[in-house]
N, C-alpha and C positions, 0 to 999 in steps of 0.2 A: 950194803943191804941188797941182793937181791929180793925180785919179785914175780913170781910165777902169777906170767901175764894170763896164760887158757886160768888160772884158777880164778882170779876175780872175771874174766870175761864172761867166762859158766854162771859165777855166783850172780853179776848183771842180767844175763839172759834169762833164770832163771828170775828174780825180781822183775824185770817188766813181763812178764809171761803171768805174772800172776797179778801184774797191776791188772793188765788189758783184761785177762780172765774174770776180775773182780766187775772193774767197766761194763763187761758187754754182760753180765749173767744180772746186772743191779740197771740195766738200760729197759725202760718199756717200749714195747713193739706197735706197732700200727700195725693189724693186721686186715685189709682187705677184704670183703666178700663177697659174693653177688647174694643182694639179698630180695632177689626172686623170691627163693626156697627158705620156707620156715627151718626144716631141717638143715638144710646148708647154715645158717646164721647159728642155731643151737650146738650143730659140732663145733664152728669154730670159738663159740665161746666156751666149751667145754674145755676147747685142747689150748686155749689161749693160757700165757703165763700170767701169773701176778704180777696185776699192775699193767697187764696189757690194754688198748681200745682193739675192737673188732667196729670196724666201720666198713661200712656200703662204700660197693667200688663206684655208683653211680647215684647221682639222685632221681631214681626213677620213679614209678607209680606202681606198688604192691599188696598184693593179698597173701597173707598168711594163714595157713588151712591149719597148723598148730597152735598154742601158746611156747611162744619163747621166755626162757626161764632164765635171766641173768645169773650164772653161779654165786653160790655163799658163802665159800671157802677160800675167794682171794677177792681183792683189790681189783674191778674190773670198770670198761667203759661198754655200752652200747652206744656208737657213734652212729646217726642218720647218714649224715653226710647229704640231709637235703631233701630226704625220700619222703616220699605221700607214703602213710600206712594203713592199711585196714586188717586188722589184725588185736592180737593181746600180748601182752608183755607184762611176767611176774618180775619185781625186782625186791631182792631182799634187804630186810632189817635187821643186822645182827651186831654181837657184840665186839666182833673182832675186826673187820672186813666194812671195807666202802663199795658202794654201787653206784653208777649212775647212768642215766639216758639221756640222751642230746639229741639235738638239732636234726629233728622228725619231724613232719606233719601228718598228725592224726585222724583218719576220718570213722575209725573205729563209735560208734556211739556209745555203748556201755562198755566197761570194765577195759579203756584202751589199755591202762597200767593198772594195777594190784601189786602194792606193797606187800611182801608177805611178814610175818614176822612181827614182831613187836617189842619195847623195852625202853624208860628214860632210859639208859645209860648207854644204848647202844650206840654203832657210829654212826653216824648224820648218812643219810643215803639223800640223790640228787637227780632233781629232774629239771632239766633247763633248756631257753634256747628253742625253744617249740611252740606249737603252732594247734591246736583243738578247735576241730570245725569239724562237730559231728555229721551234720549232713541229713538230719533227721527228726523228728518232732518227741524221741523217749526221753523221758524225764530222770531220767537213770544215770546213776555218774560217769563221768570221765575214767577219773581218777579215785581210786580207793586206798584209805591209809589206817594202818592202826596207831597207837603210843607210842611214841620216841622221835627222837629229833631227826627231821627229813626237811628240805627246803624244794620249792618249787618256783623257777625266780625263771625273769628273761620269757616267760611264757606269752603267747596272743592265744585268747582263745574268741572264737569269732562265730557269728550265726549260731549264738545259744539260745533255742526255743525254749519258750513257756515253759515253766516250771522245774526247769533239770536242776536237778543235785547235780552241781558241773564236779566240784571234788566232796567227797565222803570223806571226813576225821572220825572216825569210829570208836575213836580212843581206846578205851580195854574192851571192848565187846559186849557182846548181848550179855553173857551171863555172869559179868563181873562189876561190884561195885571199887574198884581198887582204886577208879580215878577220884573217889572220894573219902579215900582216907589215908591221903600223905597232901604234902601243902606244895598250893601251887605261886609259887614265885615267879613275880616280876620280873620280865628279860631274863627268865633264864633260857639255856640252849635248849632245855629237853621239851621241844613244841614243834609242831609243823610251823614251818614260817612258809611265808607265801610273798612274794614280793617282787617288785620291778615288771612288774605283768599285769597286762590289757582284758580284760570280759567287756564282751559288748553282745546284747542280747537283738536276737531279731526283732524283737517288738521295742526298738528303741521308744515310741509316747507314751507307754504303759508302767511305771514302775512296779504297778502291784501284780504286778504279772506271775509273782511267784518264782522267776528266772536267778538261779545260786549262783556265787563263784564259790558258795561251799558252804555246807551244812557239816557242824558238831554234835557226835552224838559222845555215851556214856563214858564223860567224863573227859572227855577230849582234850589239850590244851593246842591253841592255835591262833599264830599272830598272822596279821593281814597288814604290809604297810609298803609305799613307796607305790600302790596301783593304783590305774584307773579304772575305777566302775562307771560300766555306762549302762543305766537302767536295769542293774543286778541289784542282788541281795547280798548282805552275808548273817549268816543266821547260826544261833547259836541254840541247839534244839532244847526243848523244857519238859513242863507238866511235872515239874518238881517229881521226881524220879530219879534214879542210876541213871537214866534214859537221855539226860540232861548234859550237853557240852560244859566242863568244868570251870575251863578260862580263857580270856579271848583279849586280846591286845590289836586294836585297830588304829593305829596315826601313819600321817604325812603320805596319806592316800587321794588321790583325786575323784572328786563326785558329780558325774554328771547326766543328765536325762533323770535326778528325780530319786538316784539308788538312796537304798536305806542301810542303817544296821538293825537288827533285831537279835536283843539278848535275850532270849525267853527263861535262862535258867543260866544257875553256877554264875561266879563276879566277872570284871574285867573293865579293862580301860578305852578308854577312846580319847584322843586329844590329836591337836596337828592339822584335823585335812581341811582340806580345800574344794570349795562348791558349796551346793546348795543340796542337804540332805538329810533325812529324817533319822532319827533315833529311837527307837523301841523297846523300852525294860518294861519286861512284862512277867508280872509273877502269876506264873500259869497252875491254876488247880490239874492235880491229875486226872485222870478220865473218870474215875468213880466217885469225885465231888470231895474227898480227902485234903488233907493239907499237909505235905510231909514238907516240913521247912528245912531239914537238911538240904536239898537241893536245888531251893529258891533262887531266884535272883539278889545277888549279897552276899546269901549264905554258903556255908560250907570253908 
C-alpha cells in the first residue's frame, strides 16, 4: 500500500489550524486601560469581545466626567483593578448576556451603579469585591436595582451617614403593580441577593439613625445573608400599597451596634443570625388612613 505522505500532512495542518483558530476566537482577553478617561474606558468596552474584562492598567484615583455604560449585547467584565472612582456606571439586566463590575472603590455618593434593565428570568448580573465610602452626608443611594436576579457579594461599604438608602431594590417600578401578582418563592434565584458584605454606619451608638444597607420598594424580592450589619437597617418599604417591597429573606447575618430588620410590608423570613437585634413587622396604614390588605405584612 502506498501512502501519499504531503496528503495526510495538508489534511494534519489543516486540523490543528482550526483547532488553534477555534482555541484563540473561544479564549477571553484581558484588556487593559487607563481609566483616567471616562471616554477611553467606554471605547474599550464597546470594541471589547464577548466574554472580554476591560480592566484599569493602574489602581489609581479617578473622576469620571461621563457615565460609563457596560454593553448588553455580550458577556462582559468591568475590572477596577484597585481604583478609587468617582463617577457613574450603568450596568445591564438582560435576558441573554451577563455583566459585571469588580474590585473598585466608590466614592461616588449617589447613583455610583444603576442597573438598568429588568426581568425574573433574566441573567444574574454581578457587583463584587468593592469598596462604597460615599464621602458625604446624601441619603441617596449607592446602588440602584430593578427586578431580576443580580448579587451584590464581597462588598465593604464604610462611613455610611444618617439616613442613606445605601442600595435601592425598586422591584418593577413606580408605575407597576406586577411584583404583586405572580408568587414569590422561597430561595428562589430570581431576587437581589446581597451577601458576604460589611455596612458599618458613621454614627456607630445610634441605631435608629435611619442609616440602610437597602431599602425595597414595589414589590421588590431581596435576600440579605452571610453580612455584617453595624448599626444599619434593612428595610422593607410598606403603607400597604404597590409601593411595598414584596419579599425579603434575612439569615446567617451578623448584628452589631444595635442594627435592626424592619418589614413594613409584603412577607418574608428571618432565621440564623447572630447578635443582638431588633425586628419590626409593621402593618402600615397607607397615607390616607385606608387599609388595602393586599399588601400588608403576611399578605399577598
Amino acid at each position: 500500500m502506498i501512502i501519499n505522505n504531503s496528503k495526510y500532512i495538508l489534511i494534519l495542518i489543516i486540523l490543528l489550524l482550526g483547532i488553534f483558530g477555534l482555541t484563540n476566537n473561544s479564549e477571553a482577553a484581558d484588556i487593559l486601560v487607563d481609566c483616567s478617561s471616562s471616554a477611553t474606558v467606554q471605547a474599550a468596552l464597546n470594541n471589547a469581545a464577548h466574554g472580554d474584562t476591560v480592566k484599569c492598567s493602574a489602581g489609581g484615583t479617578y473622576t469620571w466626567s461621563t457615565t460609563v455604560a457596560v454593553p448588553s449585547t455580550k458577556n462582559i467584565t468591568l475590572d477596577g483593578n484597585g481604583a478609587t472612582m468617582t463617577g457613574k456606571i450603568t450596568l445591564p439586566s438582560t435576558a441573554n448576556y451577563y455583566a459585571r463590575v469588580t474590585n473598585f472603590t466608590f466614592r461616588t455618593a449617589v447613583d455610583a451603579i444603576v442597573v438598568t434593565g429588568s426581568g425574573l428570568n433574566n441573567k444574574p448580573w454581578r457587583i463584587d469585591h468593592s469598596t462604597f465610602d460615599p464621602n458625604s452626608t446624601s441619603a441617596n443611594a449607592m446602588i440602584t436595582v430593578y427586578n431580576g436576579p443580580g448579587l451584590i457579594d464581597h462588598g465593604n461599604f464604610i462611613n455610611i451617614p444618617n439616613y442613606k438608602e445605601t442600595i435601592q431594590n425598586m422591584g418593577y417600578g413606580v408605575n407597576s403593580t406586577g411584583g404583586w401578582t405572580n408568587e414569590a418563592i422561597p430561595g428562589s434565584p430570581k431576587a437581589l441577593y446581597i451577601e458576604d458584605s460589611t455596612i458599618t454606619a458613621i454614627n456607630t451608638k445610634n441605631p435608629f439613625n435611619g442609616t440602610n444597607l437597602l431599602q425595597a420598594y414595589y414589590g421588590a424580592r431581596t435576600v440579605v445573608r452571610n453580612t455584617t450589619l453595624n448599626t444599619v437597617m434593612v428595610d422593607n418599604h410598606g403603607n400597604r400599597t404597590h409601593y411595598s417591597g414584596r419579599w425579603m429573606e434575612l439569615y446567617n447575618n451578623t448584628i452589631t451596634g444595635g442594627s435592626f430588620y424592619c418589614i413594613r410590608g409584603g412577607s418574608g423570613i428571618i432565621f440564623g443570625n447572630r447578635g443582638v437585634s431588633r425586628t419590626y413587622f409593621v402593618n402600615e396604614p397607607v397615607l390616607d388612613g385606608s387599609d388595602n390588605t393586599l399588601y400588608g405584612v403576611g399578605d399577598g
